[in-house]
C-alpha positions as CSV (number, residue, x, y, z in Angstrom):
1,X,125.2,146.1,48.7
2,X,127.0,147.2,51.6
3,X,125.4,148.5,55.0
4,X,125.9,151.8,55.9
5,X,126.1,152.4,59.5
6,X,125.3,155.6,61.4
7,X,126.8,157.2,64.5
8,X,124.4,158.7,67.0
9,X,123.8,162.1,67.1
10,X,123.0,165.0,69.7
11,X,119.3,164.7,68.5
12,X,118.9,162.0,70.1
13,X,119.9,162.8,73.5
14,X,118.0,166.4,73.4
15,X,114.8,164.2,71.6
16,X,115.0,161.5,74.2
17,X,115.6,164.1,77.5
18,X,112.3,166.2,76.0
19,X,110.4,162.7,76.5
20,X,111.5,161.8,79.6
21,X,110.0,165.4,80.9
22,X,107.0,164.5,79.1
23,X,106.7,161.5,81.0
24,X,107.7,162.6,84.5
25,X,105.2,165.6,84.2
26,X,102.5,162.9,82.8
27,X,103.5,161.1,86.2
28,X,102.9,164.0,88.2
29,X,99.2,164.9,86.4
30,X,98.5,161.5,87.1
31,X,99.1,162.1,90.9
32,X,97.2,165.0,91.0
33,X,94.9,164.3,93.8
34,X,90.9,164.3,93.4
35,X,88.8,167.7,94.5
36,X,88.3,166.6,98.3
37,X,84.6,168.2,99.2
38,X,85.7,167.9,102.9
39,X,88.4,170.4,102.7
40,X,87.7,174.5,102.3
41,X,87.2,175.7,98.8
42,X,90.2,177.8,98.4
43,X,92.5,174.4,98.8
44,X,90.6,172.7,96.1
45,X,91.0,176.0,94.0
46,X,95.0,175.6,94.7
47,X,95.3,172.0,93.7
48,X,93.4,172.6,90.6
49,X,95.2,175.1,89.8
50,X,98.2,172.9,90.2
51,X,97.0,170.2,88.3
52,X,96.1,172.8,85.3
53,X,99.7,174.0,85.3
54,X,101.1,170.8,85.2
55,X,98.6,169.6,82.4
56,X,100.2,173.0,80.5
57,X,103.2,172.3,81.2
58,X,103.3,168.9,80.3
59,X,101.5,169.9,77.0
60,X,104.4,172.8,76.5
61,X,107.0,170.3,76.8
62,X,104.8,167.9,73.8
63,X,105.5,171.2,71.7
64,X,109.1,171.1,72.0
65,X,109.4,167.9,71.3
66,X,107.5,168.0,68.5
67,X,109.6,170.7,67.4
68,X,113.1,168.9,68.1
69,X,111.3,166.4,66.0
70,X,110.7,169.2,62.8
71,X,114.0,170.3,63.0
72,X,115.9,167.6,63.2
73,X,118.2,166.0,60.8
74,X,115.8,163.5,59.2
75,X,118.3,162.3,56.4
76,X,119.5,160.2,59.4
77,X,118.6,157.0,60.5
78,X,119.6,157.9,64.1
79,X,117.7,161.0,64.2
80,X,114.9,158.5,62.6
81,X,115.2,155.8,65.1
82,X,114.4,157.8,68.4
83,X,111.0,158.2,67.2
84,X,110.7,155.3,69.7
85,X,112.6,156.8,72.7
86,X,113.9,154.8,75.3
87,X,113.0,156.7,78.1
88,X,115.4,154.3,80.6
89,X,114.3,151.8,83.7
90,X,112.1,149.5,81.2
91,X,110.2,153.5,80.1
92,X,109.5,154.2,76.5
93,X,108.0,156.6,74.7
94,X,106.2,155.0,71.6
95,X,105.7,157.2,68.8
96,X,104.5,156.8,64.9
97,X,106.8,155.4,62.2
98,X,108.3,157.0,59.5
99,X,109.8,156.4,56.1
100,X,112.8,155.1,55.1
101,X,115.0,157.5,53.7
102,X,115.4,157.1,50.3
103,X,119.5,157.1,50.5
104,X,119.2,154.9,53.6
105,X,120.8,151.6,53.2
106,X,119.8,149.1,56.0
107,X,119.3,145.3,56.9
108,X,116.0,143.8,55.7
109,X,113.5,141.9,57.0
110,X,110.3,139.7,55.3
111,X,107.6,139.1,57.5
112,X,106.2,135.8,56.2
113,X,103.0,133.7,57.2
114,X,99.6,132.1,55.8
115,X,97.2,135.1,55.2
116,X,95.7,135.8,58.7
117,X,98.4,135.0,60.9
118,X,98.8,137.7,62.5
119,X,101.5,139.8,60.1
120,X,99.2,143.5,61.2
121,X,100.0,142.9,64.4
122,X,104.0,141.6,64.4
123,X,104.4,144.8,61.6
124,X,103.0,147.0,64.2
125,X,105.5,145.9,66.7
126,X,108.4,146.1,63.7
127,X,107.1,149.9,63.7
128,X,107.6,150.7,67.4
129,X,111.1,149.1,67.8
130,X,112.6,150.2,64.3
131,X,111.0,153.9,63.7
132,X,110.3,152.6,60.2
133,X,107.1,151.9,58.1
134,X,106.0,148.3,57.1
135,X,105.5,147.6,53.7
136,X,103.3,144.7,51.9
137,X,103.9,143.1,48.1
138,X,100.8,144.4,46.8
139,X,101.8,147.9,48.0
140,X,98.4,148.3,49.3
141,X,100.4,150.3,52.5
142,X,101.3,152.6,48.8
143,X,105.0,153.1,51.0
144,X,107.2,152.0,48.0
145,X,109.6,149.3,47.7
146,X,111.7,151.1,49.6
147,X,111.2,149.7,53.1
148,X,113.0,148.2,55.9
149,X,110.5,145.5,56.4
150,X,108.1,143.7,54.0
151,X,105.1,141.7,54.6
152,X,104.2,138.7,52.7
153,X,101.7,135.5,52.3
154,X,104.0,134.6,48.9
155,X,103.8,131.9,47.1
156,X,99.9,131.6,48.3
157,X,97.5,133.3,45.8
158,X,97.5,136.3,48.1
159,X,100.4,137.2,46.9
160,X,101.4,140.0,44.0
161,X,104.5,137.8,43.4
162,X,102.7,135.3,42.2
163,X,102.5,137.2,39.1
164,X,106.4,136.2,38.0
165,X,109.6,137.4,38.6
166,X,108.2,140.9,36.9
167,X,106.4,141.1,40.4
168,X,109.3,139.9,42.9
169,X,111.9,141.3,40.7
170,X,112.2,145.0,42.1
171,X,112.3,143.6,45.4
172,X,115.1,141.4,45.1
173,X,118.1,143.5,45.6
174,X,117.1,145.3,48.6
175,X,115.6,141.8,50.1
176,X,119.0,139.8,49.3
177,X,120.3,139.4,52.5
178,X,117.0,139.7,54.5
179,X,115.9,138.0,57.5
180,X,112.9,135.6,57.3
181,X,110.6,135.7,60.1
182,X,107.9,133.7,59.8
183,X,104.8,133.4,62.0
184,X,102.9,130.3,62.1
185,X,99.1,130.0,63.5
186,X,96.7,127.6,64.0
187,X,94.5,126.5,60.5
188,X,91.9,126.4,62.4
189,X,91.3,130.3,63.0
190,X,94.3,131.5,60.1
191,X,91.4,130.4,57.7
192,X,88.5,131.9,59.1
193,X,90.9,135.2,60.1
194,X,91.6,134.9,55.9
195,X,87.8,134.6,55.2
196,X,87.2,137.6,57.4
197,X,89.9,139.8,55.3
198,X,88.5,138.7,52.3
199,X,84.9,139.7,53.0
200,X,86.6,143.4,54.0
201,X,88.1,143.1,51.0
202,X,84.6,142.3,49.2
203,X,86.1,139.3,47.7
204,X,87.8,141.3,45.5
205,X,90.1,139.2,42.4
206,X,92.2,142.2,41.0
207,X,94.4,145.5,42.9
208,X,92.0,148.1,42.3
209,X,88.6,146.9,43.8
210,X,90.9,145.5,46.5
211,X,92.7,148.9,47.4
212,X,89.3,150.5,47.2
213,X,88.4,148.7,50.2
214,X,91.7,149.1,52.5
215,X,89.6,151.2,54.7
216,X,87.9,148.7,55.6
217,X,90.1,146.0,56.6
218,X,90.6,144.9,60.7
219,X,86.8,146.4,61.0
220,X,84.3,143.6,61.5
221,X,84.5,140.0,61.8
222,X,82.5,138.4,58.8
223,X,78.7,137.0,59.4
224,X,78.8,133.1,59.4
225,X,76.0,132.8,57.0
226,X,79.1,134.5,54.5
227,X,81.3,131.8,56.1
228,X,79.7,128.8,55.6
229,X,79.0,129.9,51.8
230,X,82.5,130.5,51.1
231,X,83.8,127.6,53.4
232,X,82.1,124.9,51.2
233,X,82.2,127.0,47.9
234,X,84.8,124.8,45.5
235,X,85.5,128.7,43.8
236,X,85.2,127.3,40.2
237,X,87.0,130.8,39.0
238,X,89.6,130.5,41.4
239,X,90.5,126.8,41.2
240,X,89.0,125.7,37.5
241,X,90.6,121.8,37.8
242,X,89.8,121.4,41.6
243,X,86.7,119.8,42.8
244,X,87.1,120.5,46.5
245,X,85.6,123.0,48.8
246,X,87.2,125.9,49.6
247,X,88.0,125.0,53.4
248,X,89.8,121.9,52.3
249,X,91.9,123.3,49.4
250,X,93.3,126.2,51.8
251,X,93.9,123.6,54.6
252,X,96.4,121.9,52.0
253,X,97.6,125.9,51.0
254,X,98.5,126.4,55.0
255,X,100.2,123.4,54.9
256,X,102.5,124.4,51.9
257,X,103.3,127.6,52.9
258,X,104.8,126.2,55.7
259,X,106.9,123.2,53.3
260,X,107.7,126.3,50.9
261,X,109.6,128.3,53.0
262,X,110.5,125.9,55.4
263,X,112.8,124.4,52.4
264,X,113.9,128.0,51.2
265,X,111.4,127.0,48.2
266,X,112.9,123.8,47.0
267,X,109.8,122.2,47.0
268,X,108.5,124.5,44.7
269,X,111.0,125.1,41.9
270,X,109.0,127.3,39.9
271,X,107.7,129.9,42.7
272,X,111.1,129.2,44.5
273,X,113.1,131.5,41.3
274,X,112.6,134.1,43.6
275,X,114.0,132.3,46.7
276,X,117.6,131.4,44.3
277,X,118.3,135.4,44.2
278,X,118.4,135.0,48.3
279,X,120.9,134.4,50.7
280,X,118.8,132.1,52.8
281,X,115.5,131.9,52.3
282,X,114.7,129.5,54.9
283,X,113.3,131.0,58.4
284,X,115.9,133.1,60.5
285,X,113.0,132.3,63.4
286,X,110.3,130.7,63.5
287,X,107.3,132.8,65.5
288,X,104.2,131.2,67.2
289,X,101.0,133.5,66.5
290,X,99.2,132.1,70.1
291,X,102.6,133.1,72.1
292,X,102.8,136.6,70.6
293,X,99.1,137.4,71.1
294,X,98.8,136.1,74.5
295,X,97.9,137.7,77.7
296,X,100.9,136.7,79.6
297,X,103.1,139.4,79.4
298,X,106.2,137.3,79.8
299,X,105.2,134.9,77.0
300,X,104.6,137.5,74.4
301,X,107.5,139.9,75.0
302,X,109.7,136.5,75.2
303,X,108.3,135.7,71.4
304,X,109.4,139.0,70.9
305,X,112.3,139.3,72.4
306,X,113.4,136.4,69.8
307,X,112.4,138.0,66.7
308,X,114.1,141.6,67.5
309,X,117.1,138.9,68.2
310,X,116.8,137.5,64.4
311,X,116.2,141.3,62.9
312,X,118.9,143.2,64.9
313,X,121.9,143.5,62.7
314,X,124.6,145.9,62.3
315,X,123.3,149.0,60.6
316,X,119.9,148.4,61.5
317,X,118.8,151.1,64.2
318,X,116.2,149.3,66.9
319,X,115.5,150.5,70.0
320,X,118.0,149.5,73.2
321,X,117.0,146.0,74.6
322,X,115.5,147.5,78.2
323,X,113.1,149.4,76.5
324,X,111.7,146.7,74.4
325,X,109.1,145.1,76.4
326,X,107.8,148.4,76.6
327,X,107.6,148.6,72.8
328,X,105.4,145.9,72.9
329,X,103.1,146.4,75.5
330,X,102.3,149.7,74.4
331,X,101.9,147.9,70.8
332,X,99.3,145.8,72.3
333,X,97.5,149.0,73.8
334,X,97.4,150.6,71.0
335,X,94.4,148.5,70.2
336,X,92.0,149.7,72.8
337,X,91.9,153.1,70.9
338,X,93.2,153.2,67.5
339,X,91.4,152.0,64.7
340,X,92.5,148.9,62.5
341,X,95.0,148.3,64.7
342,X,95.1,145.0,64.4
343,X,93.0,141.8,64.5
344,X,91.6,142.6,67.5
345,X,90.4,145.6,66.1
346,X,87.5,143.4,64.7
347,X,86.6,141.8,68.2
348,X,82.8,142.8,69.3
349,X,81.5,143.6,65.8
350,X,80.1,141.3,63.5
351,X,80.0,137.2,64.3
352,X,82.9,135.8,66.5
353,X,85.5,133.6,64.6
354,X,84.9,130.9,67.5
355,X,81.2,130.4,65.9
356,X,82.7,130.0,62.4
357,X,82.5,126.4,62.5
358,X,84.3,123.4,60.5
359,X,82.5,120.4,59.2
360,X,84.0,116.4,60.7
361,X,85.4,116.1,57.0
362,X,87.3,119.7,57.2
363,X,88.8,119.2,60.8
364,X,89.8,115.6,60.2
365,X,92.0,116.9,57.0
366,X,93.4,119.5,59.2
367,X,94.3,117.0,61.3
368,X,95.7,115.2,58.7
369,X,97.5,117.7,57.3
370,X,99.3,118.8,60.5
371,X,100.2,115.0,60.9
372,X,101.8,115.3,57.5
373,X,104.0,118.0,58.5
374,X,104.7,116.2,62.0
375,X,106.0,113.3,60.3
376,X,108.3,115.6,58.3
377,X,110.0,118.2,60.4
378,X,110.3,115.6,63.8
379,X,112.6,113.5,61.5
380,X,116.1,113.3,60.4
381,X,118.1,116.1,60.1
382,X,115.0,118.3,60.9
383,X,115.0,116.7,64.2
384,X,117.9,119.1,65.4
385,X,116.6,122.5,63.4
386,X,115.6,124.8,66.2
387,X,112.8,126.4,64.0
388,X,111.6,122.6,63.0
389,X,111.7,122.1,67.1
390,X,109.2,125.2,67.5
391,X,107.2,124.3,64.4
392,X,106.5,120.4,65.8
393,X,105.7,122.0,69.3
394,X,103.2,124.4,68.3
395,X,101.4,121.5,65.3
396,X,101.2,119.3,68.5
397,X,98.9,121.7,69.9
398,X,96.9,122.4,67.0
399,X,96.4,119.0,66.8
400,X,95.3,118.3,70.2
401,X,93.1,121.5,69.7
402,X,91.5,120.5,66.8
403,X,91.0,117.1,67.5
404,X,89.4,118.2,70.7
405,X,86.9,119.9,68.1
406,X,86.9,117.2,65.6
407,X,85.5,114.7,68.7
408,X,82.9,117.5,69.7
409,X,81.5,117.9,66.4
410,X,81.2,114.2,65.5
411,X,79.1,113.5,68.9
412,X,76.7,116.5,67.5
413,X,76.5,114.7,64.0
414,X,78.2,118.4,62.8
């Protein structure tokens, strides 16, 4: 289906000079000088008057924005896309997403991982730098199929498209063409970052007892009694011919996630139907979980910087390239106020994930395991494939990390 592209309009200058008064008068509030008790009263009186009339005025200005935003065009993807307003000199004013409009024809993008690696918080950023909403297979976000973005954990069981092509089917003409980013994270705290999901989720096996329960997802970190049940649980319902715990079974599921779409789902002919209707089902970037969430600044906006690279396509409106960095940082913000934000959310309530241990048996497969994929994507032609090249740089660090781990709990007797 052909991209339609869109011309800016005169929204988006009026939208995007509203903000920058917005800002400038949040500036000057910000200024405002504290009451000085050594000065006479009636000076104090003056200044606060002058900071209350800049507080009005700066929430006067919020109203006509907010109105520029009623009124304008919303048919259009341009009038859309400066939800996010670049506000110029590395300034932006971050705003919620919208749909899609439903005659809207852009570029798509999958967001692909192992559950809990970090897809909440990369969507979020998606959100900030497109103007559009996020969706997820199971449609638990209930946005529609219409959307410029999907999340996904396919082919694990987390899934809805593991169902059959009846499930991936309604998605495939939009998704054709789409970009595949995926995000990988270390087994070690994916799997306990899955466990915590699931226990928001109660455990729950079907759609309805698990969209019952969205409200409580990115809420608490799971109790490690929970943890260590589930951990060594072999899930007899869930896995009727394995005789395995549950912490070694989805060590093996990270691991093929990776293989699946790493080889556009070759590997896996049956679940990989879905990957023949594609153009290129193989990673357009590969993204490194510990780089996006870290607390250098120049290390996660340069993660960043290389996904909104592998999305940004013509007919696809994202915010200009100065303004970006700001996108993300306020993305990261977010977190200190809004709830379920993202993983961090969780952080201070409920048992750390760093006390959510592994036995000698489960570390050693991880180890294992990552050495499997080492000796695959360091190797022939895979040796010159610039997402192999990140993957083999961030598995040698899980594997130093976990090893590291692995030593510690075998001089415990863990």
């Amino acid at each position: 289906m052909p991209v339609t592209m869109y011309q800016p309009l005169a929204q988006k200058e009026v939208i995007a000079n509203q903000a920058r008064k917005i800002y400038e008068l949040e500036q000057a509030l910000a200024a405002a000088k504290p009451r000085n008790h050594n000065q006479p009263r009636w000076q104090n009186y003056q200044e606060d008057r002058n900071t209350t009339d800049r507080f009005l005025a700066c929430t006067l200005a919020f109203m006509a924005l907010s109105a520029v935003l009623l009124l304008s065009d919303h048919s259009s993807l341009t009038a859309l896309r400066t939800l996010s307003i670049n506000l110029g000199g590395g300034k932006c004013l971050w705003t919620k997403a919208v749909a899609l409009p439903a005659n809207a024809d852009v570029p798509r993008t999958l967001l692909v991982s192992y559950p809990g690696s970090g897809k909440r918080y990369v969507w979020r950023a998606v959100e900030g730098l497109t103007g559009f909403r996020v969706g997820d297979d199971w449609d638990h976000s209930e946005f529609g199929k219409h959307v410029a973005t999907l999340k996904t954990s396919y082919p694990h069981m987390e899934s809805d498209w593991n169902d059959g092509r009846s499930a991936w089917e309604p998605w495939v003409n939009d998704f054709a063409n789409a970009a595949v980013v995926y995000i990988i994270r270390s087994p070690r705290n994916a799997i306990v970052n899955y466990y915590s999901m699931k226990q928001e989720l109660a455990l729950a096996q079907n759609w309805d007892s698990a969209h019952s329960r969205v409200g409580a997802t990115y809420t608490y970190q799971a109790r490690i009694a929970g943890w260590l049940k589930w951990r060594d649980d072999d899930q007899p319902d869930l896995y009727p011919l394995e005789n395995r715990d549950r912490a070694l079974i989805e060590i093996e599921e990270w691991g093929k996630n990776i293989d699946f779409w790493m080889n556009g789902g070759s590997n896996e002919p049956e679940k990989g139907v879905f990957c023949s209707y594609m153009t290129d089902c193989k990673p357009t970037v590969m993204l490194q979980f510990e780089k996006l969430f870290s607390n250098d600044n120049l290390v996660s906006e340069d993660e960043f910087d290389r996904m909104s690279q592998a999305m940004e396509r013509p007919g696809l409106p994202i915010i200009e390239q100065e303004a970006r960095h700001c996108v993300i940082r306020q993305t990261k913000g977010k977190k200190k106020w809004a709830n379920q934000w993202d993983d961090r959310s969780r952080h201070g309530k409920g048992d750390n994930d760093e006390d959510k241990l592994f036995t000698t048996t489960q570390l050693n497969t991880m180890v294992l395991e990552i050495q499997r994929l080492l000796n695959i994507y360091s190797a022939g032609a895979w040796a010159t494939d610039p997402n192999a090249q990140i993957l083999v740089t961030a598995l040698n660090e899980y594997k130093t990390d976990i090893t590291e781990e692995w030593n510690v709990a075998q001089s415990t007797g863990r």
